[in-house]
C-alpha positions in Angstrom: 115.7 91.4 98.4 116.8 90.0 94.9 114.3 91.1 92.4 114.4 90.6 88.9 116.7 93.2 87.0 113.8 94.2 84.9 111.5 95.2 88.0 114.7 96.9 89.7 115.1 99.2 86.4 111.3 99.9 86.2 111.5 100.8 89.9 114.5 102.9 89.2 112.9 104.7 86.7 109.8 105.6 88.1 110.9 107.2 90.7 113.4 109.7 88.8 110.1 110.1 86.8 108.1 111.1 90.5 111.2 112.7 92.1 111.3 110.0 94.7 113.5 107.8 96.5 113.0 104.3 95.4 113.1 103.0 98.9 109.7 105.4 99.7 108.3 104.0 96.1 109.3 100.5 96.5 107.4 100.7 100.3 104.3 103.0 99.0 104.1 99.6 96.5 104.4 97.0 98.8 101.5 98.5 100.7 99.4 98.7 97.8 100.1 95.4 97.2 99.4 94.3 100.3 96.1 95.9 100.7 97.6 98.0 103.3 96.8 102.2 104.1 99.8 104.3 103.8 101.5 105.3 106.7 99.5 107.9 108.8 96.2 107.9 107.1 93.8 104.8 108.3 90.0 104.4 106.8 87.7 105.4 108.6 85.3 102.8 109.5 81.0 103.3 109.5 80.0 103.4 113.0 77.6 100.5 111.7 80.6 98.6 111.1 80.6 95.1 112.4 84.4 95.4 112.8 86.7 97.6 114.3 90.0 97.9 115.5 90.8 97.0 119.2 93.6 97.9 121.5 95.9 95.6 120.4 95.7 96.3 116.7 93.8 93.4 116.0 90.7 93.2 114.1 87.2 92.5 116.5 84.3 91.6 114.5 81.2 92.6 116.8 78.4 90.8 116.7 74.1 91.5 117.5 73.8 91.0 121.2 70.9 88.7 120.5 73.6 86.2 117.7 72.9 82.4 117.9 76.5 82.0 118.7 76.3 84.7 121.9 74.4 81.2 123.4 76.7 79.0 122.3 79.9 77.2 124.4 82.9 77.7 122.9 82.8 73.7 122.4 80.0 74.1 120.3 82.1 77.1 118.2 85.1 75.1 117.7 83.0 71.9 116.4 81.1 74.5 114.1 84.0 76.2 113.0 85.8 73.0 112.4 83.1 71.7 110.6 82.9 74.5 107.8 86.3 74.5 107.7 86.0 70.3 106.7 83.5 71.1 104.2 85.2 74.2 102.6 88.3 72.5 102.3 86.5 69.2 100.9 84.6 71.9 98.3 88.3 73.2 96.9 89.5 69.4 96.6 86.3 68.8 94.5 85.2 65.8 96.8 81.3 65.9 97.3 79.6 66.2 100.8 
């Protein structure tokens, strides 16, 4: 990466000051930045969580048995996905519905 001199000295710095390599530092940042957990230690989700984890990795929102969308087609999903999707997008342009 080419960073700015300035953040590269800062970086530098810090981590004499914490007794660290910068390459752990510079990681443990980019996580943080990134919203991410640190290496080995995940949050543990409420078992009334609506989303959890499944075996892929992948995030798998779970929804009431008894949803609207549980009796939808996936036709029917797509044109109501696609349809918020118009009208969000439409909203950030500033162009009325």
């Amino acid at each position: 990466m080419d960073l700015p001199d300035e953040l590269v000295r800062e970086v530098k710095l810090r981590a004499v000051v914490q007794g660290r390599a910068v390459k752990d530092l510079v990681a443990d940042l980019l996580r943080e930045g990134l919203g991410m957990d640190p290496p080995g230690r995940r949050k543990k989700r409420s078992p009334t969580s609506k989303v959890v984890v499944g075996p892929t990795g992948l995030p798998v929102v779970r929804c009431d048995p008894a949803a609207p969308a549980t009796r939808m087609r996936v036709r029917e999903l797509l044109s109501l996905e696609q349809e918020s999707t118009r009208a969000e997008d439409s909203k950030r342009a500033g162009i009325p519905l």
